[in-house]
N, C-alpha and C positions, 0 to 999 in steps of 0.2 A: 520430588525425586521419583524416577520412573524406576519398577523391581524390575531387573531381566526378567524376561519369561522362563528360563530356565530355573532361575532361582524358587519361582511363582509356581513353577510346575512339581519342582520338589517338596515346598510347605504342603501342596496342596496333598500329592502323594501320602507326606508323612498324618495329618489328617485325616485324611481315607483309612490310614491304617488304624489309629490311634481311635477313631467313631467306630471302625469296624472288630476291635480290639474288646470296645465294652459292650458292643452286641453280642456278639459271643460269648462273653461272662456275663450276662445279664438274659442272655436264650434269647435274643430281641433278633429278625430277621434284618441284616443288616441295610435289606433295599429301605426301611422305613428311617433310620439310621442317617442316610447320605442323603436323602431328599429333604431332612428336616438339618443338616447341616446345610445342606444347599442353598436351603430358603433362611439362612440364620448368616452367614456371607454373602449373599445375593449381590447386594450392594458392591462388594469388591470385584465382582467376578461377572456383571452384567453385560448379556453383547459378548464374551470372548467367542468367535469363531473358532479356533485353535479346540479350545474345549468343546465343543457342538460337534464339529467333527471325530474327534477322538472318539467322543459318546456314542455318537453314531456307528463307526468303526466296532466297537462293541455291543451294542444290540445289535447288527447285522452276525456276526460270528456266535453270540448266543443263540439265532434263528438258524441258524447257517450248522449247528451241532445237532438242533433237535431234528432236521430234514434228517443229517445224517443216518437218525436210528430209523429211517424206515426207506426201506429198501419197496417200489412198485409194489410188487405183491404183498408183502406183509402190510402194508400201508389201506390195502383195498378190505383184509382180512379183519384187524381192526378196526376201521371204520365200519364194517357189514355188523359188526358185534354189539358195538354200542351205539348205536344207530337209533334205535329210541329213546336211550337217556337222553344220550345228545340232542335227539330233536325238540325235547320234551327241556331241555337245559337251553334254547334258543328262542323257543316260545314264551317261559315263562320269565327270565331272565334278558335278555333283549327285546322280546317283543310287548310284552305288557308294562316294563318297564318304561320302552317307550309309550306306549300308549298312555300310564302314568304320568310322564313330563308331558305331554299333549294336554290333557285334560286340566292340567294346573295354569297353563298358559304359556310353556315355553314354546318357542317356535320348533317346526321340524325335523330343522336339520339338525339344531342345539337335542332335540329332543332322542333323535336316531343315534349322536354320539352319547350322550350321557348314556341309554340304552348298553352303546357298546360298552363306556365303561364298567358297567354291572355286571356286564356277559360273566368272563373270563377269571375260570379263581385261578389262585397266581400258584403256578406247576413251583416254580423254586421255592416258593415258601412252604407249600405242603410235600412237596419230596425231601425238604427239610424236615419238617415237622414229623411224619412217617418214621424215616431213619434215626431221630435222637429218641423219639417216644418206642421205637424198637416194635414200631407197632407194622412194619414191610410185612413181617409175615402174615400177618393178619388174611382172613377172610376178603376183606371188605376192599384191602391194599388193589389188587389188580382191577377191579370195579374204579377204586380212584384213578388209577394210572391210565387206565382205559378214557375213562371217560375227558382226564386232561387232555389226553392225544388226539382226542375227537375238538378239544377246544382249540387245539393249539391247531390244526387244518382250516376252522371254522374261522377262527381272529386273523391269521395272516391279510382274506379275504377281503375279513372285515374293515380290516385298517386301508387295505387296497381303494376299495368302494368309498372310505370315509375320505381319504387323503383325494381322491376325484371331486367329490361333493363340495369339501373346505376350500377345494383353488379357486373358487371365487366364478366358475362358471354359470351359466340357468341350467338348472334341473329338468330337464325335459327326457321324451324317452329314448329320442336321437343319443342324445348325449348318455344314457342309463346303459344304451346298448351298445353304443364303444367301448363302455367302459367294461364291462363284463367281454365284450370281446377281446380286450385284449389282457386280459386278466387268465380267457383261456387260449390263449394264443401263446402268453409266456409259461402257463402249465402245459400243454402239447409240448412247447417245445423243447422244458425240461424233461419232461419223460421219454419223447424221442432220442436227444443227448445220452440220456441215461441208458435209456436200452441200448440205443445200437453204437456209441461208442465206447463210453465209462463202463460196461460192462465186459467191455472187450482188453480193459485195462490193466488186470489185474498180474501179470508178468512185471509191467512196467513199474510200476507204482511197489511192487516186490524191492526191485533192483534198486531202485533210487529211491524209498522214504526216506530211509536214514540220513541221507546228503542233507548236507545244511542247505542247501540252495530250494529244497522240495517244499517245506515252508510257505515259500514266495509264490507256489506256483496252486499250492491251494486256495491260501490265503487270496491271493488274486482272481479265480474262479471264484469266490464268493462274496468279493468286492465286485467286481465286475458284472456277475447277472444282476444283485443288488440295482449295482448303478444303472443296469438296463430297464430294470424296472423304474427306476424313475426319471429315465427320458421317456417312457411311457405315460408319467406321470402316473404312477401307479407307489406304493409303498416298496422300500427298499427291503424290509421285512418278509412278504411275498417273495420279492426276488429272492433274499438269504434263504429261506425256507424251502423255496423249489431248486437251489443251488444244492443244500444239503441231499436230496434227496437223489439229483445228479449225480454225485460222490458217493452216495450209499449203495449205487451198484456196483460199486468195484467190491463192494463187500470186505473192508478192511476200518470199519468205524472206530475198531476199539484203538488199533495203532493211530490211526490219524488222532484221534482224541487228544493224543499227547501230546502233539505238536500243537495243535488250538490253544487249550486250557489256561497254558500261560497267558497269553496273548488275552485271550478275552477276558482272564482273573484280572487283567492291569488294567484294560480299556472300557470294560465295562459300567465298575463303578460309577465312574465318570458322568456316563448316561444320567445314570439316576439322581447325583450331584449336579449337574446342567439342570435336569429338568425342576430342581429344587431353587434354584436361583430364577427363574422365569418365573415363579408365581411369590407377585405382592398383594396383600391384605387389601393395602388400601384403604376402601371404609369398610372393610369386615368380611363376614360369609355371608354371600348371598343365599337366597332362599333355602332361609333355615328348616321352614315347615318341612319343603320339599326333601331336602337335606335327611331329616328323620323319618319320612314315609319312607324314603328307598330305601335306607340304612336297615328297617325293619321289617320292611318286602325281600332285600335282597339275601337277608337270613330264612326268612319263609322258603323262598322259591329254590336255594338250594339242600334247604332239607329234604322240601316235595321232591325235587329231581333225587336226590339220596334214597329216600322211600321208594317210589314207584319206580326210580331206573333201576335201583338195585334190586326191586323183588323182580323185575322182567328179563336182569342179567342171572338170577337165580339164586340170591343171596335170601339167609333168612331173614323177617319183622324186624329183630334186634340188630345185627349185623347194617343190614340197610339202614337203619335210621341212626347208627353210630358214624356211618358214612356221610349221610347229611350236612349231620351236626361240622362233620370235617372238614369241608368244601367252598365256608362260607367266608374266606380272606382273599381280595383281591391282591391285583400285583403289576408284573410287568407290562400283560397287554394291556391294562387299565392303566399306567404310567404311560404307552407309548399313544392308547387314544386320547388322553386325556391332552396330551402335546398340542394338538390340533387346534384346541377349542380358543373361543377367545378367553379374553382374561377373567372374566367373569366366570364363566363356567371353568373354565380350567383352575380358580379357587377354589370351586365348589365340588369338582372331582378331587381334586388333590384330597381335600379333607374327607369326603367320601372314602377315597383308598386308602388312607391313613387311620381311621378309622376302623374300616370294615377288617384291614390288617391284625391290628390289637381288637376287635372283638372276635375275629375268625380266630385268631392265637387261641386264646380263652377256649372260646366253644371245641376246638378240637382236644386240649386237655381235657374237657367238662365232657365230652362226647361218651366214655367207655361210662361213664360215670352217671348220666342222664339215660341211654340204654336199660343199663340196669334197673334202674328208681323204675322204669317203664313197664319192663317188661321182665325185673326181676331177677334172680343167678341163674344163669346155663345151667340145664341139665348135665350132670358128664354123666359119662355114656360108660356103661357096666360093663366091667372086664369080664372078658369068656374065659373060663378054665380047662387049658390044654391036656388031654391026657397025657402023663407023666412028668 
């Protein structure tokens, strides 16, 4: 007997909720939650199209919110700022890391995504982790924040670049140099968009947000560049991301916000539930060795970027390396590169992310607490007595 889909689409809903229900009374970040349900029904749910797209539809709108918060110039200001953590977070963390899977024997191109999966620590799960540890105010908080926003320009890219490499074309520098061209051909022409008409928008978008029809008309802007970016064959991600930043000229993010949030709190999930059903065992995890050198490099490499970006953003010895220690749990862009790979590697990232998840958790509670052991209790600083 065949389930309606409808039927199929409600279990699965009530599921999402019920996984994401003890994530939350368990402090467990729910994206590890619905990938490990995913891969635990696999079986029932392999191949659904219906579900791929849904998924999609919501990592496009999560990418399509963060454009949002940066409006051209603030977007140029921040990156000018953290500009050598970040660069110093690309180098040691995508670039050595590839160079890592090179030296072990994996081939290039496996070797350049693996790399990516390592990039990118995961923005949701530490601006989660930030706001319940009440640790936002902190010192160190804007140093984080920064430096995600410098990953999250750097990964759109990345995924761009990677998703050309994986279509099965020769890698030559014909082919290296389309593809970067047209990678700045759809960022020209978001920014153009954005300057000279989305900014010219802002009466309109006054008169008609509240219509229930205005919705449609976002939401479609963001589907829409998305899709254009991958009739360029390029990542839909990219597109969502230079979509958002199109709409950030009108300078109205926080109201549009409200109209998103639903939308992508339903559709999102899903993503991560897809991506959970596509990776089978099999005969096991491959290159285990491999497996624990990065697991243990990629904790290294984001302390070092914590230490030295944050003494060069201006932060103190203590402060900086509490940051570090914070930094080292992947997430979505490591979920959406990890999609690409074959199935082999794409075993061997899943449990990478899975992994580095629950021990970034850990280290970012252990982080105020390692700090100190280091470098001992904060001074505070002596009160001056006012006359009268």
């Amino acid at each position: 007997m065949i389930i309606p889909e409808m039927f199929g689409a409600g279990l699965i809903l009530i599921l999402l909720f019920i996984t994401g229900y003890i994530a939350l009374k368990v402090k467990i970040p729910e994206v590890i939650i619905y990938i490990l349900l995913g891969i635990t029904i696999g079986g029932l749910l392999s191949d659904s199209h219906l579900l791929h797209f849904v998924g999609e539809v919501g990592i496009v709108l999560l990418f399509f919110m963060l454009g949002m918060e940066f409006p051209i110039k603030q977007l140029a200001k921040v990156a000018k700022k953290v500009t050598p953590a970040g660069t110093l977070d690309v180098v040691l963390n995508l670039g050595i890391t590839t160079g890592i899977c090179l030296l072990m024997g994996v081939d290039p191109l496996m070797s350049f995504l693996i790399g990516g999966v390592v990039y990118a620590t995961s923005s949701s799960i530490t601006a989660k982790l930030l706001e319940s540890s009440k640790r936002m105010a902190n010192p160190e908080s804007e140093f984080m924040l920064g430096l995600l926003i410098f990953e999250d320009l750097v990964a759109p890219i990345l995924v761009a670049i990677l998703v050309g490499l994986t279509a099965g074309g020769a890698i030559t520098f014909g082919s290296m140099s389309i593809l970067l061209l047209k990678v700045v051909a759809l960022t020209v022409g978001a920014i153009l968009i954005g300057h000279f008409v989305f900014s010219k928008l802002g009466g309109f978008f006054d008169r008609y947000m509240n219509s229930d029809i205005f919705i449609l008309f976002i939401i479609g802007i963001a589907l829409a560049y998305g899709g254009l970016a991958l009739y360029l064959e390029l990542s839909e991600v990219l597109g969502a991301f230079l979509a958002g930043i199109i709409i950030a000229e009108v300078r109205r993010t926080h109201e549009l916000e409200h109209l998103i949030v639903p939308i992508r709190d339903l559709t999102l999930p899903l993503f991560f539930l897809y991506f959970g059903t596509t990776i089978t065992f099999g005969e096991g995890v491959p290159m285990i060795g491999l497996l624990i050198i990065l697991i243990v490099w990629s904790i290294i490499a984001k302390v070092v970027v914590g230490i030295y970006g944050g003494r060069w953003y201006g932060l103190s010895k203590r402060v900086a390396l509490r940051a570090g220690f914070s930094l080292t749990q992947r997430g979505e862009f490591s979920i959406i590169i990890a999609s690409l790979a074959t199935s082999s590697v794409k075993v061997f990232s899943s449990v990478f992310i899975l992994a580095s998840s629950i021990i970034g958790i850990i280290l970012f509670q252990l982080a105020p607490k390692i700090s100190k052991k280091i470098y001992g209790q904060p001074k505070k600083k002596e009160k001056v007595k006012l006359p009268g």
